[in-house]
N, C-alpha and C positions, 0 to 999 in steps of 0.2 A: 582214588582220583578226586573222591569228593573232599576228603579233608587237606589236598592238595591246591585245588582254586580257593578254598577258604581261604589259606595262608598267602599265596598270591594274591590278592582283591587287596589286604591292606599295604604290603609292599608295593603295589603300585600307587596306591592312594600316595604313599610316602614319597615317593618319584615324583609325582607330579606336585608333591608340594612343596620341594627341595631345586626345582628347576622354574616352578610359576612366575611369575612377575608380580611386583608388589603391585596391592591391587591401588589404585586412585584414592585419593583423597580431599575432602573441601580444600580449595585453595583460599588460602588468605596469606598476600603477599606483604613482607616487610617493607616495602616500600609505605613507609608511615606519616601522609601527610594531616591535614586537617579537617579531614573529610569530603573534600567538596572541588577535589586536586583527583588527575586521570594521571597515571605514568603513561607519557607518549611512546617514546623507545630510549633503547637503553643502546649504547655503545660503547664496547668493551675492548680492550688490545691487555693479551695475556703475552711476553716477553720470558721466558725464561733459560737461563744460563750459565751451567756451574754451580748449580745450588742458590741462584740467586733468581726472584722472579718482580719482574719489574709491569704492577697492573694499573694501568690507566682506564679509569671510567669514566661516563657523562650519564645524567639522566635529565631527559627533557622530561616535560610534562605540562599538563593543560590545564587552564584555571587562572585567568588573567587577572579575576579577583581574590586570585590567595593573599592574605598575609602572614601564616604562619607553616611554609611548608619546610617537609626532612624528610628522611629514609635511614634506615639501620639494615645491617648487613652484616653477616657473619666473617671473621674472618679466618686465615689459618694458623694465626701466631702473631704477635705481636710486631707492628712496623717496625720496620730500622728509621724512614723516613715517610712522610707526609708532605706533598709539596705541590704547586701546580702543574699540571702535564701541560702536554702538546697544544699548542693554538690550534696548528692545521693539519694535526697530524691523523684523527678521523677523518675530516675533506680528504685529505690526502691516499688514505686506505681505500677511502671511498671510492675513487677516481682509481685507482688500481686494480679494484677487486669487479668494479665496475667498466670494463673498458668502453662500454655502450654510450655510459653517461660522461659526457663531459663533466710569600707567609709572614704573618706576624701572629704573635700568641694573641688568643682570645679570651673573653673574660672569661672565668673560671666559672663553672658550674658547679653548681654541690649537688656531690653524689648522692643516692638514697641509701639507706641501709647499709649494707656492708659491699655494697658495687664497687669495685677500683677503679678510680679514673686514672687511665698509663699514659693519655698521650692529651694535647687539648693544640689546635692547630687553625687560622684560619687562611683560607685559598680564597680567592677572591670574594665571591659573596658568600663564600660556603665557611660557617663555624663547624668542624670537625671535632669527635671526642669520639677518643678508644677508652673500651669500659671492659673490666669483666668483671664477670661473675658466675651463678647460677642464674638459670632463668628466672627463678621468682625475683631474685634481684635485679636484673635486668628490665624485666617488668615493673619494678616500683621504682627507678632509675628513670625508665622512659617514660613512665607516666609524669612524674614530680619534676620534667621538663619539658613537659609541654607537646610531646607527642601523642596523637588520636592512636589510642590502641581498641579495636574492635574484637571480638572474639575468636574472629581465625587468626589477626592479626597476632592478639597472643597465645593462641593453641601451635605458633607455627616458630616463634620466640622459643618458647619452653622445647619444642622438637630440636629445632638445632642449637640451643643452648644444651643439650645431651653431646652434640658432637663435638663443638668448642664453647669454651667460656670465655672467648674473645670477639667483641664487637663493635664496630666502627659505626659512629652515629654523627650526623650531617642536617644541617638544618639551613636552609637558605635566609637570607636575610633580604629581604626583598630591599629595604633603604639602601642598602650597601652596594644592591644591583641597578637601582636608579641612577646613586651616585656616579656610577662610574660607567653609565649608560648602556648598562644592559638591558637589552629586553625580557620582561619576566617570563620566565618558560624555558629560558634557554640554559642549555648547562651547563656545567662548569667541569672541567679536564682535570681529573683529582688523579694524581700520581702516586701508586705509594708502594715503597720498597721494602721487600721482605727476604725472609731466609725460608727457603720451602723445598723438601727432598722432591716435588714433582708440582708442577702448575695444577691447581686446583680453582672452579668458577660456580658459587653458586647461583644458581637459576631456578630454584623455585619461589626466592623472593623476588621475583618479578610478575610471578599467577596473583595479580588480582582477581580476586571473584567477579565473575561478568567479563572480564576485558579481554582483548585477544595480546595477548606476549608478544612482542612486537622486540628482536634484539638482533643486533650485529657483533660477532665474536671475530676479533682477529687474533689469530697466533704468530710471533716471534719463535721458532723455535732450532735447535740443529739441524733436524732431521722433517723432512716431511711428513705430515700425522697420516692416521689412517684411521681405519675403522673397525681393524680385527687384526690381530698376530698375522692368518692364512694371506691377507694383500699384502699386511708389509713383507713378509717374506717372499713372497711371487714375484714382490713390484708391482702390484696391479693400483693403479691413481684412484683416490677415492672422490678424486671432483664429481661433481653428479651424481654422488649416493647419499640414502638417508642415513643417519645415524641409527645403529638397531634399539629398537624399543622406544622411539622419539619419533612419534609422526610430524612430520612439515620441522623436522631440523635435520639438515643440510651442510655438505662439504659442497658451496658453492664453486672457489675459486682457490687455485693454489700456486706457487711459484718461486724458486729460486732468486732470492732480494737482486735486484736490477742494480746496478748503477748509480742510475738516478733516484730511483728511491732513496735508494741508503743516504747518498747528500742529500733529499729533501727531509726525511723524516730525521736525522742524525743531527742539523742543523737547526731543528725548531727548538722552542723554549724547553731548557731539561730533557734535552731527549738524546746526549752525545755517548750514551752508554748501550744504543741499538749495534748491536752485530752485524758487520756488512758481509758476514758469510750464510745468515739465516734464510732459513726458509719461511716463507709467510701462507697463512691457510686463512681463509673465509667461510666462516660459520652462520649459516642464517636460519634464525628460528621465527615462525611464525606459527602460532598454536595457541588453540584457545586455554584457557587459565586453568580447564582443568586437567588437561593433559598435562602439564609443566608439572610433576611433581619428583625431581630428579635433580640433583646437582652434576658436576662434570668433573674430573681427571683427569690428566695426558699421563702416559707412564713414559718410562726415559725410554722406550723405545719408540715411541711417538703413538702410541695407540688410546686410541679415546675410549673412555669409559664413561659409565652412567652409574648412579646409584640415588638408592631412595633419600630425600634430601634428609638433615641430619644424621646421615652418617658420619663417622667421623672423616675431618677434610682427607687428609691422610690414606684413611681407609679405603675410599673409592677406586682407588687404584688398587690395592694392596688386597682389599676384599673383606679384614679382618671382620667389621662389624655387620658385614650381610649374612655370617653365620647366624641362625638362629640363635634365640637367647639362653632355651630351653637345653642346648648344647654345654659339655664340659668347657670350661677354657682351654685354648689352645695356643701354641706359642704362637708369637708376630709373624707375620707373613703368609701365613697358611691359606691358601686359594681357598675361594669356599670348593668351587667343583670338587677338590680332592678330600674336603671334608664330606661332604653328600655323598660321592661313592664309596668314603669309609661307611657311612652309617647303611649306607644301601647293603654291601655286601656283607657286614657284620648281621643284619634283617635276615637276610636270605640265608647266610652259616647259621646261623641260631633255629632257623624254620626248619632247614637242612634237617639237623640235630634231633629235632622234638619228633619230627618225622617219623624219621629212623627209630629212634627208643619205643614208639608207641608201636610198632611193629617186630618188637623184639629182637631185633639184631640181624644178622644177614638168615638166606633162607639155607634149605641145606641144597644140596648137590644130587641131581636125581641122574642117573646113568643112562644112556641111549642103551636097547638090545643089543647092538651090536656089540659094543664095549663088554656089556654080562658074558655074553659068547666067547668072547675071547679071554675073558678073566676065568672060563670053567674050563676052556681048552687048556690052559695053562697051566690050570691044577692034576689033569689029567696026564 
């Protein structure tokens, strides 16, 4: 019995390390201004349709006296398109989700080192450039153009430049926002159109250290999202539940596209490629910087996923890169869950086994009297 809890005590040690949650990490968010620049909030509308995923984002932020501010963000593959999004199509989400509340080419940059510049694009006051590479190249790219990179800032580069080598980097122009009289702080509706097997949103480049994440996520989608395979299959509404493993993120609101939506949003600048059979979800996150260490996935059956940022985009759904590393490789698709119970019950046969052998085989067969009794009557 004793050399039996031995062997249990590490098997479960391995249990609980194969189902833990990755632990926390310093946040230092990509959002890479000039030091002296707060990310206000972020608002996001993810779209996706047919293999096609259509993401409009804004980032406000604070700092009246920036003149040099940008943000760099991972992406999942290289644009088809870069262009300006929706005037009023955040107001507008807003106002929905809310029922309570009322290009031209830019000048080229040279790359650092061996970084690839794929794309170079500007949106209103926004210079845009898609770059890849490895992260160290990424790193002397950002640096040798002018963005404040601080030490989480690039301990967090080099993380999700493991999961893609694709990245979109953004620099405001504050003259060009004067020009055309904008107020500095306010952002700019960057549209950009990809080919992606499943909508994918990172959101750990939004954990500033210190700051509370502050974001609004709308989904476009087929199907209504959920929060676990057991609701979407019940039917049970995930409005008013938390996201697992993400305190203070939220399925606020959700709804079958109205009407009038679909002509207001379908109608605004760039935006006549929204589906007027989708469904719309309301994601609200509000979490302090160091909680947010997690990106996000929808899979095509509409259920949302979490995973430790720098995974690969991809993978968050699929799971492949949440297996340990220490692990064989294994073909594409493989759940981890069903990799963990491989390794768990393979644990358990092998203790099985050793078990057994150090006791030498089975025991023998000892006879009840009875039995003798009638094995001597019979001889008789």
């Amino acid at each position: 019995m004793i050399r039996k809890k031995r062997f249990i005590i590490p098997v479960l040690i391995l249990i609980l390390f194969l189902i833990q949650a990755p632990s926390a990490f310093a946040c230092g968010g990509l959002v890479a201004p000039d030091g002296d620049v707060r990310l206000q909030r972020a608002s996001t509308l993810i779209a996706w349709h047919n293999g096609i995923e259509h993401y409009l984002t804004s980032f406000a932020y604070q700092g009246t006296q920036a003149k040099n501010v940008g943000w760099i963000v991972p992406l999942p593959t290289v644009p088809d398109k870069i262009e300006a999004g929706g005037a009023w199509t955040f107001q507008r989400l807003s106002i929905e989700s809310h029922p309570q509340q009322f290009g031209i080419d830019a000048p080229r940059v040279a790359a650092a080192n061996s970084a690839q510049v794929l794309q170079q694009v500007q949106v209103e006051a926004l210079n845009v450039t898609v770059v890849k590479g490895s992260g160290q190249e990424i790193l002397s790219w950002a640096g040798q153009n002018g963005f404040f990179l601080d030490d989480d800032t690039r301990a967090h580069l080099l993380a999700y430049a493991q999961g893609s080598p694709i990245f979109m980097a953004a620099k405001y122009d504050t003259q060009a926002a004067q020009a055309r009289n904008q107020l500095q702080g306010d952002g700019v509706p960057l549209l950009i159109t990809m080919k992606t097997a499943h909508p994918w949103v990172p959101l750990e480049v939004l954990a500033l250290d210190g700051q509370q994440v502050q974001a609004d996520l709308y989904f476009l989608t087929d199907m209504p999202l959920n929060t676990s395979d057991i609701n979407t299959k019940i039917g049970q509404s995930a409005v008013g539940s938390e996201i697992p493993g993400a305190k203070n993120f939220t399925v606020a609101f959700q709804e079958k596209m109205t009407n009038q939506l679909f002509k207001d949003l379908s109608s605004d600048r760039n935006m006549n490629w929204v589906q007027q059979n989708s469904w719309l979800t309301y994601l609200s996150l509000d979490a302090p910087s160091e909680t947010v260490t997690y990106d996000l996935g929808v899979s095509n059956d509409g259920v949302i996923h979490l995973a430790p940022f720098g995974t690969k985009p991809m993978a968050v759904v699929d799971g492949v890169d949440a297996v340990p590393h220490w692990l064989p490789s294994l073909p594409l698709n493989t759940p981890e869950l069903v990799v963990g119970l491989l390794v768990i019950f393979a644990v358990i046969f092998l203790t099985w086994r050793v078990i057994r052998r150090r006791r030498g085989g089975p025991t023998k067969k000892v006879l009840s009297p009875s039995a003798v009794e009638v094995c001597e009557r019979a001889r008789l």
